[in-house]
N, C-alpha and C positions, 0 to 999 in steps of 0.2 A: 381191244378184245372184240372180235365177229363171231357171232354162231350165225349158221342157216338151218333152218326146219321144216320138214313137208308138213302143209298144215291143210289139208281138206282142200286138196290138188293145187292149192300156192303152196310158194315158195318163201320164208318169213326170215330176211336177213336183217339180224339184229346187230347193232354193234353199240358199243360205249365210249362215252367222251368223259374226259374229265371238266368239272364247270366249277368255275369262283363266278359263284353269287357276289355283289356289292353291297353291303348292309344298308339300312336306312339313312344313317349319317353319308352314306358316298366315301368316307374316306375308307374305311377298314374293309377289306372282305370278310364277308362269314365265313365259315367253316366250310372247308373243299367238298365237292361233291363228286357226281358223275349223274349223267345223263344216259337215257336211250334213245338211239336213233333206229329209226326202223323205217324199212323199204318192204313192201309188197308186191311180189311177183307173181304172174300166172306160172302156173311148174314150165310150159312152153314158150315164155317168152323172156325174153331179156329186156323188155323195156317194163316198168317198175309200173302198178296201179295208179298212183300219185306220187306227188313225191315226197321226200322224207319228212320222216316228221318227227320231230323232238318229242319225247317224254321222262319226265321226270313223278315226284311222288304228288298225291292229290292236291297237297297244301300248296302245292306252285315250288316247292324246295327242291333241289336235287338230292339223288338218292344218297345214302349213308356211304355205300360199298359198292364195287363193279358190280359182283353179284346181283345185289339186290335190282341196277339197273337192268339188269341182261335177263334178270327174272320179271320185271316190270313190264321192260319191252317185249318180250313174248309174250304174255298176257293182254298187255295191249294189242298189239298184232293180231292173236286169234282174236278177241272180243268185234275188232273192228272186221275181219273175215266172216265172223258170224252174223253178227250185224248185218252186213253190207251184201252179200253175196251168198248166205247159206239160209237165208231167212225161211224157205221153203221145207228144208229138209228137218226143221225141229218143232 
């Protein structure tokens, strides 16, 4: 799953992975997850701010549901736009 979002003149493509964790023991995997991946674009250009970068939930765990990663990863996304780039304007 990929969304793209104009976000405060970027570009915020988000997509989702599926991720098996390895439990503590190494043999078993935990419970299936999903990850965010997310790329930041200037709205004008096609090469990417940095590059991707994984997120999952605060605990270091992957998220429960696509959803909740695709909701993650756009939160991330704009947090880091705001941050990094919009610092002036709030």
């Amino acid at each position: 799953m990929t969304r793209s979002y104009d976000y405060e003149g970027f570009m915020l493509d988000i997509s989702v992975e599926s991720d098996i964790s390895i439990g503590p023991n190494r043999r078993e995997p935990t419970r299936p997850g999903y990850v965010a991946i997310v790329r930041i674009f200037q709205a004008a250009s096609t090469v990417a701010v940095f590059s991707p970068l994984r997120f999952g939930e605060a605990s270091g765990r992957p998220f429960a549901t696509e959803a909740d990663a695709l909701i993650g990863g756009y939160s991330a996304a704009c947090k880091l736009v705001d941050d990094l780039f919009c610092h002036d304007r709030h």
